[in-house]
N, C-alpha and C positions, 0 to 999 in steps of 0.2 A: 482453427484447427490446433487442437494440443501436440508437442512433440516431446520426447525424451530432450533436456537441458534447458527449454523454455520454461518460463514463469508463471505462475499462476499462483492464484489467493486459495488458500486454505486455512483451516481450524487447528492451530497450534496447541498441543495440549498441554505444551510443557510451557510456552510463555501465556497461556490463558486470553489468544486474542486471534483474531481473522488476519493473517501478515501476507507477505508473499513468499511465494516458496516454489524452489527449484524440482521438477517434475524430473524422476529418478527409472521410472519404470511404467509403460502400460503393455495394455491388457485389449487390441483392435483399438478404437476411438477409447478407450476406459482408461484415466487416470488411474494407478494402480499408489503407487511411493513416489511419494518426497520428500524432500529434505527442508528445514527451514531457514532462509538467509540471515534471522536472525541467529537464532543458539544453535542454528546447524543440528538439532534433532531428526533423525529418521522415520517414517511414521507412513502410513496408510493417507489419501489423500481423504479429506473430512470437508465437502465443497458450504457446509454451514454451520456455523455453533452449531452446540450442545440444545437441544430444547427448543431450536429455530421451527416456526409453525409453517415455514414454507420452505421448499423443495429446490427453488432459484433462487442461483444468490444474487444475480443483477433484479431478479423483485425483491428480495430482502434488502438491498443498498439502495432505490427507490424508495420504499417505505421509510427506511430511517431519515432518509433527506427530506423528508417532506418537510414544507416549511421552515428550511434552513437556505443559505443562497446555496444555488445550483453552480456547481463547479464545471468551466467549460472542458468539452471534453478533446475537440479537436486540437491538431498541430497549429492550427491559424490561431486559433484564440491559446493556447499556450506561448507563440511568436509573438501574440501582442502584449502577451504580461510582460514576459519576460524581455521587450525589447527596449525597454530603459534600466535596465538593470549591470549596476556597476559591478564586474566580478569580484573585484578587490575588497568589495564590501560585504561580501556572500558569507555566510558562517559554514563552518566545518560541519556534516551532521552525525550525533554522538547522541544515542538511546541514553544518555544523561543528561543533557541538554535540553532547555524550555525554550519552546520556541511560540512566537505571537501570528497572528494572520497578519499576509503580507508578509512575514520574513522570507527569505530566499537565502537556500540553502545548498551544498553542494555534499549529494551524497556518493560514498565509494563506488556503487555499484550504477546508482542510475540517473549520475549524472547533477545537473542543476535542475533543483526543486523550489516552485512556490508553495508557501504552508496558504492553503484556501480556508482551513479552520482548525480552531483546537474543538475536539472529538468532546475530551474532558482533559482533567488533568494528567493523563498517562497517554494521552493516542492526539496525534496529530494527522488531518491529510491531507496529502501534498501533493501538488501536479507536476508531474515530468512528463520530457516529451513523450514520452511511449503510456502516459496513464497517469491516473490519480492512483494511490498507496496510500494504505493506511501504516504509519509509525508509530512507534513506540518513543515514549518523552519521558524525562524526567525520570530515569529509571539510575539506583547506584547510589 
């Protein structure tokens, strides 16, 4: 269930990528405006790319993982990754910043992140306890 100040993925038009983004207004169940966590742009909520052939973005994010490792989704298996994990060791996370699979990362907003894979060289995504995110790398 969506709410006014909760999170959700939308189509960023101004950073050119599917991020998460803070839900500003609806409309009954209708996502109406958000805002985006990263460059903070205001915008209509856009729940797929530009040119996306389907309608669902959890079957658009299925399809693209096809035959890539599946990233776990639950709090168990995010408690198991991250329970050898030294914090002193954790890197800052900074949309300038390259990061590898398997780094563990500590972002402002949501906390400690494992990176499951790099995307390409601009998007990484990473599982924190409330979800996988996709980020932005190497950017600046």
């Amino acid at each position: 269930m969506h709410q006014v100040g909760k999170n959700i993925d939308s189509w960023c038009s101004k950073c050119n990528l599917m991020l998460a983004h803070t839900i500003e207004a609806m409309d009954k169940s209708v996502v109406k405006k958000v805002h985006c966590n990263t460059c903070k742009a205001v915008h209509v909520h856009r729940p797929n790319p530009p040119n996306s052939k389907t309608k669902d973005p959890a079957a658009a994010k299925s399809t693209k993982a096809a035959g890539k490792v599946k990233a776990p989704r639950s709090a168990g298996e995010y408690a198991k990754l991250m329970e050898n994990v030294d914090e002193r060791k954790t890197r800052e996370y900074s949309f300038k910043g390259i990061y590898d699979q398997g780094d563990v990362i500590n972002h402002g907003k949501f906390g400690l992140g494992y990176v499951m894979a790099q995307k390409d060289s601009s998007k990484i995504e990473v599982l924190f306890s409330e979800g996988l995110k996709l980020l932005v790398q190497g950017r600046g």
